[in-house]
PyMOL commands that place a pseudoatom at each C-alpha (Angstrom):
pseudoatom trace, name=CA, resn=UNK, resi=1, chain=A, elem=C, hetatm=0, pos=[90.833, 224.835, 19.892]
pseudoatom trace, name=CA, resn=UNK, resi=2, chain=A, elem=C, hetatm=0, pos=[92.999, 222.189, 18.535]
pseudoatom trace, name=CA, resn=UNK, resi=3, chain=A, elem=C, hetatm=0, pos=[91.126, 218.799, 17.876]
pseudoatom trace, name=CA, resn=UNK, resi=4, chain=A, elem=C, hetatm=0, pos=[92.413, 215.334, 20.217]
pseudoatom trace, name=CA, resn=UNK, resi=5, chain=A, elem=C, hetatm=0, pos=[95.941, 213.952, 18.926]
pseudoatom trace, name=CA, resn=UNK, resi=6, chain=A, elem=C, hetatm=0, pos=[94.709, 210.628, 20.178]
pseudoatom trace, name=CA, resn=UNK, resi=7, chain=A, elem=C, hetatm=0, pos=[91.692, 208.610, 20.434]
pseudoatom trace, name=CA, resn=UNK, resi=8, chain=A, elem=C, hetatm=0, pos=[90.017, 206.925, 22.724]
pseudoatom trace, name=CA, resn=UNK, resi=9, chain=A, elem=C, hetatm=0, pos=[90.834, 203.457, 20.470]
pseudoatom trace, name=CA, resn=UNK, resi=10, chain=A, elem=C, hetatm=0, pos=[94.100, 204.235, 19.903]
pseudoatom trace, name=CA, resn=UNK, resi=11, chain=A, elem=C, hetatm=0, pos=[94.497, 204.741, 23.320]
pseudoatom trace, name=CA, resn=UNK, resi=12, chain=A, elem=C, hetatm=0, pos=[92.955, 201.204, 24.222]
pseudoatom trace, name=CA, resn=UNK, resi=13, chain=A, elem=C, hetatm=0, pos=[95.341, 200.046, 21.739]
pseudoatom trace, name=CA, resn=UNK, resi=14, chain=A, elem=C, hetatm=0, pos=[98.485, 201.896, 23.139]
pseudoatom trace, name=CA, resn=UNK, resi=15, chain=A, elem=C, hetatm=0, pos=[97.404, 200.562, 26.538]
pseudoatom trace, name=CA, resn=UNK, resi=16, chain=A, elem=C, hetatm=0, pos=[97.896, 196.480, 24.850]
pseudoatom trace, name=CA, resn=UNK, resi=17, chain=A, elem=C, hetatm=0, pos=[93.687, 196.328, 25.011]
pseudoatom trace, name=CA, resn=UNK, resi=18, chain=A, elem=C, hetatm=0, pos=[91.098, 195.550, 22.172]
pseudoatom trace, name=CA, resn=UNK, resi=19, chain=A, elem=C, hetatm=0, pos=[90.422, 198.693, 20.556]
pseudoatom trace, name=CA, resn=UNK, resi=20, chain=A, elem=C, hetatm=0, pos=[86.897, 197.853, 19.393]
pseudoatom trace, name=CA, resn=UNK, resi=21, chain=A, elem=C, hetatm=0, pos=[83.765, 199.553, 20.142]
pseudoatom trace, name=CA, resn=UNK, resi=22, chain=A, elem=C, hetatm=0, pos=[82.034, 196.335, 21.615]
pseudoatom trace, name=CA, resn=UNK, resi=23, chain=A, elem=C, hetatm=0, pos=[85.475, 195.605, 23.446]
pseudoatom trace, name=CA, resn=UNK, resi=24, chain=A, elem=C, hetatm=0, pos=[85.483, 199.219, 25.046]
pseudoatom trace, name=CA, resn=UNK, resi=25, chain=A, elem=C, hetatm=0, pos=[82.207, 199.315, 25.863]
pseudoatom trace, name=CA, resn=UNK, resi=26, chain=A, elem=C, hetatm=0, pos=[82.585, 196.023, 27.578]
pseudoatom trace, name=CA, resn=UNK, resi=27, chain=A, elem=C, hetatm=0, pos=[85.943, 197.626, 29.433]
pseudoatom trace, name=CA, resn=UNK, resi=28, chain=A, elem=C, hetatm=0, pos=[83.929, 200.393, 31.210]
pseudoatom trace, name=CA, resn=UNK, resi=29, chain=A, elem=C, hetatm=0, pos=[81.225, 198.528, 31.626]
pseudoatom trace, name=CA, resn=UNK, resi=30, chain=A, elem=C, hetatm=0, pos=[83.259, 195.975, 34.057]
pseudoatom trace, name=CA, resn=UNK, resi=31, chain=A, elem=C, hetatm=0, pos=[85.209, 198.093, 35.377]
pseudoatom trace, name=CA, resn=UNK, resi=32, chain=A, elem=C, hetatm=0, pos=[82.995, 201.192, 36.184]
pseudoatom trace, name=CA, resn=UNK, resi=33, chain=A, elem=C, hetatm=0, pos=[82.108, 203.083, 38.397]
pseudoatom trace, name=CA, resn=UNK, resi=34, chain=A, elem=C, hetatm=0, pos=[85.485, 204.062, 40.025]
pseudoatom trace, name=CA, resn=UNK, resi=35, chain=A, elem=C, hetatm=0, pos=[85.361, 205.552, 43.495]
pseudoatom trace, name=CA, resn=UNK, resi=36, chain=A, elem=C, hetatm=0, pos=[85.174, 209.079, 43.364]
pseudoatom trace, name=CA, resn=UNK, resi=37, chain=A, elem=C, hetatm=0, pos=[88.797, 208.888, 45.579]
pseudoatom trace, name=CA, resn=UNK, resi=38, chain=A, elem=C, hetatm=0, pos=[90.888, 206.700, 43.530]
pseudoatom trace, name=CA, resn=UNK, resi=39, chain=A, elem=C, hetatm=0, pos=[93.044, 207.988, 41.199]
pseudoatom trace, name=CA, resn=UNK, resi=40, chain=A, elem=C, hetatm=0, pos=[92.567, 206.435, 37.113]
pseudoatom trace, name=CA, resn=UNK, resi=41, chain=A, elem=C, hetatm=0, pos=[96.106, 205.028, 37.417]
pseudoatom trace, name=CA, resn=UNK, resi=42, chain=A, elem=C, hetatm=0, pos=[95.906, 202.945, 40.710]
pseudoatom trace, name=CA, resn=UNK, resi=43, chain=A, elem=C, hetatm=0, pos=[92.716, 201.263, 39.875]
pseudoatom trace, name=CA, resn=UNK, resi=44, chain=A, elem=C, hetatm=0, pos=[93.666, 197.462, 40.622]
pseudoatom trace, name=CA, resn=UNK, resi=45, chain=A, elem=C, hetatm=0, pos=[92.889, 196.623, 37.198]
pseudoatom trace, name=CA, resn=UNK, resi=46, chain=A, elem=C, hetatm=0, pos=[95.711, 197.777, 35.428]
pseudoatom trace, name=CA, resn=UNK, resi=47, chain=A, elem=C, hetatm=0, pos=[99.532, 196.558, 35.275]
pseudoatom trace, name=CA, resn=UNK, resi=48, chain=A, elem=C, hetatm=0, pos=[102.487, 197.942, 36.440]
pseudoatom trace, name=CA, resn=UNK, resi=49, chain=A, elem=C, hetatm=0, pos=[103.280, 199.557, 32.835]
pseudoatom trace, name=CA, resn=UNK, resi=50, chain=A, elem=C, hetatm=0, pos=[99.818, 200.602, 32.349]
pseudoatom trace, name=CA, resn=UNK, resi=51, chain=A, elem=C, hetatm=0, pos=[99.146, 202.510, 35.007]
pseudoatom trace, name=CA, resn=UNK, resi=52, chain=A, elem=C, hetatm=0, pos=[102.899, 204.281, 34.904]
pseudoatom trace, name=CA, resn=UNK, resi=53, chain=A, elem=C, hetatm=0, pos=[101.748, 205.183, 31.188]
pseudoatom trace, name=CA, resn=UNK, resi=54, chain=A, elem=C, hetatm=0, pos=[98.930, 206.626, 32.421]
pseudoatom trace, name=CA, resn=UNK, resi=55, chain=A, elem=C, hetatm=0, pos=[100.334, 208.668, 35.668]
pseudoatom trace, name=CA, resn=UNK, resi=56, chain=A, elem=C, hetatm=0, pos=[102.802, 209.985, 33.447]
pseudoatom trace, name=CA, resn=UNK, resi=57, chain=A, elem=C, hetatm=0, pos=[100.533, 211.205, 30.783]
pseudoatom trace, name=CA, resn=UNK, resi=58, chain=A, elem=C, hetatm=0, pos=[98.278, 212.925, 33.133]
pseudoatom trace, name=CA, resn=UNK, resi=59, chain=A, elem=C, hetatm=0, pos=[101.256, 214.482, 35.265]
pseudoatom trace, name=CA, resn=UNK, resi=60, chain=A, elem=C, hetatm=0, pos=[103.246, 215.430, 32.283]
pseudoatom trace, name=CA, resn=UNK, resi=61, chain=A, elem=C, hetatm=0, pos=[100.026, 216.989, 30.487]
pseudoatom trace, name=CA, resn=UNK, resi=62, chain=A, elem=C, hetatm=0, pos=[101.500, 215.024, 27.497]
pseudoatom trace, name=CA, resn=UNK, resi=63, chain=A, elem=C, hetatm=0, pos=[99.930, 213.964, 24.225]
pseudoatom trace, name=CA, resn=UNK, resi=64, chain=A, elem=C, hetatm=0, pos=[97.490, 211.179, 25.336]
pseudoatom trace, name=CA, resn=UNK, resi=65, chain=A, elem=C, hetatm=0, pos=[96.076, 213.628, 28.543]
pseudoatom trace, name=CA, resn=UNK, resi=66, chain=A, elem=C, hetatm=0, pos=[92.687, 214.371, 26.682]
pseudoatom trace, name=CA, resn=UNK, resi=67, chain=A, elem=C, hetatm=0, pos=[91.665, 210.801, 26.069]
pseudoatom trace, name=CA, resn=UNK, resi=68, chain=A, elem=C, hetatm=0, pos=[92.929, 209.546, 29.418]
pseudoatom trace, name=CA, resn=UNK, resi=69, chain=A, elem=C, hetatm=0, pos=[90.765, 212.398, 31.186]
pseudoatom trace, name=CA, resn=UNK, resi=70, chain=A, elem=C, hetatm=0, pos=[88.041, 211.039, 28.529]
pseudoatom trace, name=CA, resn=UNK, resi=71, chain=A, elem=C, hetatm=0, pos=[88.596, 207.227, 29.674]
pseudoatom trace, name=CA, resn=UNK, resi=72, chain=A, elem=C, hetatm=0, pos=[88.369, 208.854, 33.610]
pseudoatom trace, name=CA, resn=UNK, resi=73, chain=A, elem=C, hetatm=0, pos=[85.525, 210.083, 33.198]
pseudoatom trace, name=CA, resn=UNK, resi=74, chain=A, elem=C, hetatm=0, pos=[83.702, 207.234, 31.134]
pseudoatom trace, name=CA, resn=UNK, resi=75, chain=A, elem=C, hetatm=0, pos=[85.250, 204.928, 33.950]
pseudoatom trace, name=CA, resn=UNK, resi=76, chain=A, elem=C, hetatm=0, pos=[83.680, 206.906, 36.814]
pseudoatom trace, name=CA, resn=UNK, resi=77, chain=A, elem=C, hetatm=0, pos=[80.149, 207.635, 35.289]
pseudoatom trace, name=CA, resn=UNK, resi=78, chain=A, elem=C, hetatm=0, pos=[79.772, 204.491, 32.639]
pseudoatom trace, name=CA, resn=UNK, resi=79, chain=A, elem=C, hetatm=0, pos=[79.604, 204.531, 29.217]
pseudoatom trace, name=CA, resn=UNK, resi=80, chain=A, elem=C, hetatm=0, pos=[76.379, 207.030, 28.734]
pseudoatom trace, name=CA, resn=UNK, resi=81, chain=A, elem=C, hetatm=0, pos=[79.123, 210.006, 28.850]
for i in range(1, 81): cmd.bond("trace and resi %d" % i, "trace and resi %d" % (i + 1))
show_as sticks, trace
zoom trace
């Protein structure tokens, strides 16, 4: 099994947020737990851009799907994942 292409930093970066542990951790923290319904993308905390970025990622099963399935997951349990 091939290793991630991306991170979960470099996707915080890629997505115009601080990258930094503290600064991720702080993310989910705030923003968690999403409802088990809503789909990552049209969480009301994201722009326009952002959320097309990550709709297309996770329809396309492109490069960054891995770490946005990682960030779903982290956003619907917390950070303990």
């Amino acid at each position: 099994m091939e290793s991630p292409t991306h991170s979960l930093p470099s996707l915080f970066k890629q997505l115009g947020l601080d990258n930094d542990p503290v600064s991720i951790d702080q993310f989910i923290a705030t923003h968690s737990p999403l409802k088990p319904e809503l789909h990552l993308a049209d969480a009301f905390f994201w722009t326009q851009s952002q959320a097309d970025f990550l709709r297309g990622e996770i329809l396309d099963d492109a490069d960054w799907a891995e770490v946005v399935d990682q960030l779903d997951v982290m956003l619907r349990k917390g950070r303990g994942v």
